[in-house]
C-alpha positions as CSV (number, residue, x, y, z in Angstrom):
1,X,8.7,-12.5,10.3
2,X,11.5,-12.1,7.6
3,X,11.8,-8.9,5.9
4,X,11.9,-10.0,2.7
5,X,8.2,-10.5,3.2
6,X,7.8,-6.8,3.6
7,X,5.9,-4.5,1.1
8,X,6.0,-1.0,1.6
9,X,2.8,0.8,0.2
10,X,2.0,4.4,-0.1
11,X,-1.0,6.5,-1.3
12,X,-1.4,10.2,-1.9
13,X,-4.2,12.1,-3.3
14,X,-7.3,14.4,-2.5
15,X,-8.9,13.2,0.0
16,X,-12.2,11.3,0.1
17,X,-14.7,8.7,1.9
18,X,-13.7,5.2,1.3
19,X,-9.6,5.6,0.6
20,X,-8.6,3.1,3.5
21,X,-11.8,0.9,3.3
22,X,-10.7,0.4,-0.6
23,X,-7.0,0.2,-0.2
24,X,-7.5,-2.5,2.7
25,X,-9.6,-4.0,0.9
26,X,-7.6,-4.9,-2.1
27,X,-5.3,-6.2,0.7
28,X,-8.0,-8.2,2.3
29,X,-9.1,-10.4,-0.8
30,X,-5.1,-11.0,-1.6
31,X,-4.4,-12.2,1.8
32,X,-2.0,-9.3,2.6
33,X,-1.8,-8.5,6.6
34,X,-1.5,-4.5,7.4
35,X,1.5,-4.9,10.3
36,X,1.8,-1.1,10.1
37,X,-0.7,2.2,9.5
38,X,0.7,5.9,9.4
39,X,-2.1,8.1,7.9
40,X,-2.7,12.1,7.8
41,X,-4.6,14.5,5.5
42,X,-2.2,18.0,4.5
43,X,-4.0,20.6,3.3
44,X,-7.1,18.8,1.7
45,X,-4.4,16.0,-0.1
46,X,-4.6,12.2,1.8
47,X,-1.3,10.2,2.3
48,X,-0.9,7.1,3.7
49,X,1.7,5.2,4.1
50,X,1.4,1.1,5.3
51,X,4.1,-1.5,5.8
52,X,2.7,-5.0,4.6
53,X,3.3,-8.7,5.5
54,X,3.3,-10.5,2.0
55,X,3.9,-13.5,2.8
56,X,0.8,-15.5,2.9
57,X,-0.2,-13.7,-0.2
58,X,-2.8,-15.3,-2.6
59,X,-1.7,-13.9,-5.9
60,X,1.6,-12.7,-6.5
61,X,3.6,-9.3,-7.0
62,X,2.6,-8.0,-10.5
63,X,-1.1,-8.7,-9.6
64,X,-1.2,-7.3,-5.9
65,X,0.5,-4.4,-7.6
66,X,-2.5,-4.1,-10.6
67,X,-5.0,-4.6,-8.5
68,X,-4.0,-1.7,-6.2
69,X,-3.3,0.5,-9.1
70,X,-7.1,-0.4,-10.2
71,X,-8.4,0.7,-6.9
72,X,-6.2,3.6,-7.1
73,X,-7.7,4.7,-10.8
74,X,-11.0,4.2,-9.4
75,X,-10.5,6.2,-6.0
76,X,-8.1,9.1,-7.5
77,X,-5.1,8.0,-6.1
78,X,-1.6,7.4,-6.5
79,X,-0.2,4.4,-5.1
80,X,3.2,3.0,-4.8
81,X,4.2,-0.4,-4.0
82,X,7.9,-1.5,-3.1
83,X,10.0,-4.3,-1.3
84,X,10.8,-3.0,2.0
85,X,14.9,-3.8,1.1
86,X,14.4,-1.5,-2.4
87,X,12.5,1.0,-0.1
88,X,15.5,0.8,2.8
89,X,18.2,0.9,-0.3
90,X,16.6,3.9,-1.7
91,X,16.4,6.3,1.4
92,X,19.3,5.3,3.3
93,X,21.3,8.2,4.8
């Protein structure tokens, strides 16, 4: 798979029942595979962070991104969605 098909999606906030079933979710209905899953809960506060493949996607960037951001309002989160190439650019060493 080329990277440039990539999304890099994270999620912070208190944690609760139904954060990955709604998150995957979103992801489901667009089409949008989860190649990658790296979850924990610090201290009461959920973060999760997923790596994406995009490019089968049914709708496209904006809307994948407002769609999550829905979810997110709804479920008390934060979530952050990013090319994998921004991402790499901006935490290189």
């Amino acid at each position: 798979m080329e990277e440039g098909n990539r999304l890099i999606i994270s999620v912070l906030g208190h944690d609760r029942v139904g954060i990955i079933y709604g998150i995957s979710g979103v992801l489901a209905n667009a089409n949008v595979n989860i190649l990658d899953i790296s979850q924990t809960i610090l201290q009461g506060f959920f973060t999760m962070v997923m790596v994406v493949d995009f490019s089968q996607s049914t709708v496209d960037l904006a809307e994948l991104k407002r769609r999550l951001d829905e979810k997110g309002q709804e479920l008390g989160l934060q979530v952050t969605v990013q090319h994998e190439d921004i991402f790499r650019y901006m935490h290189r060493i």
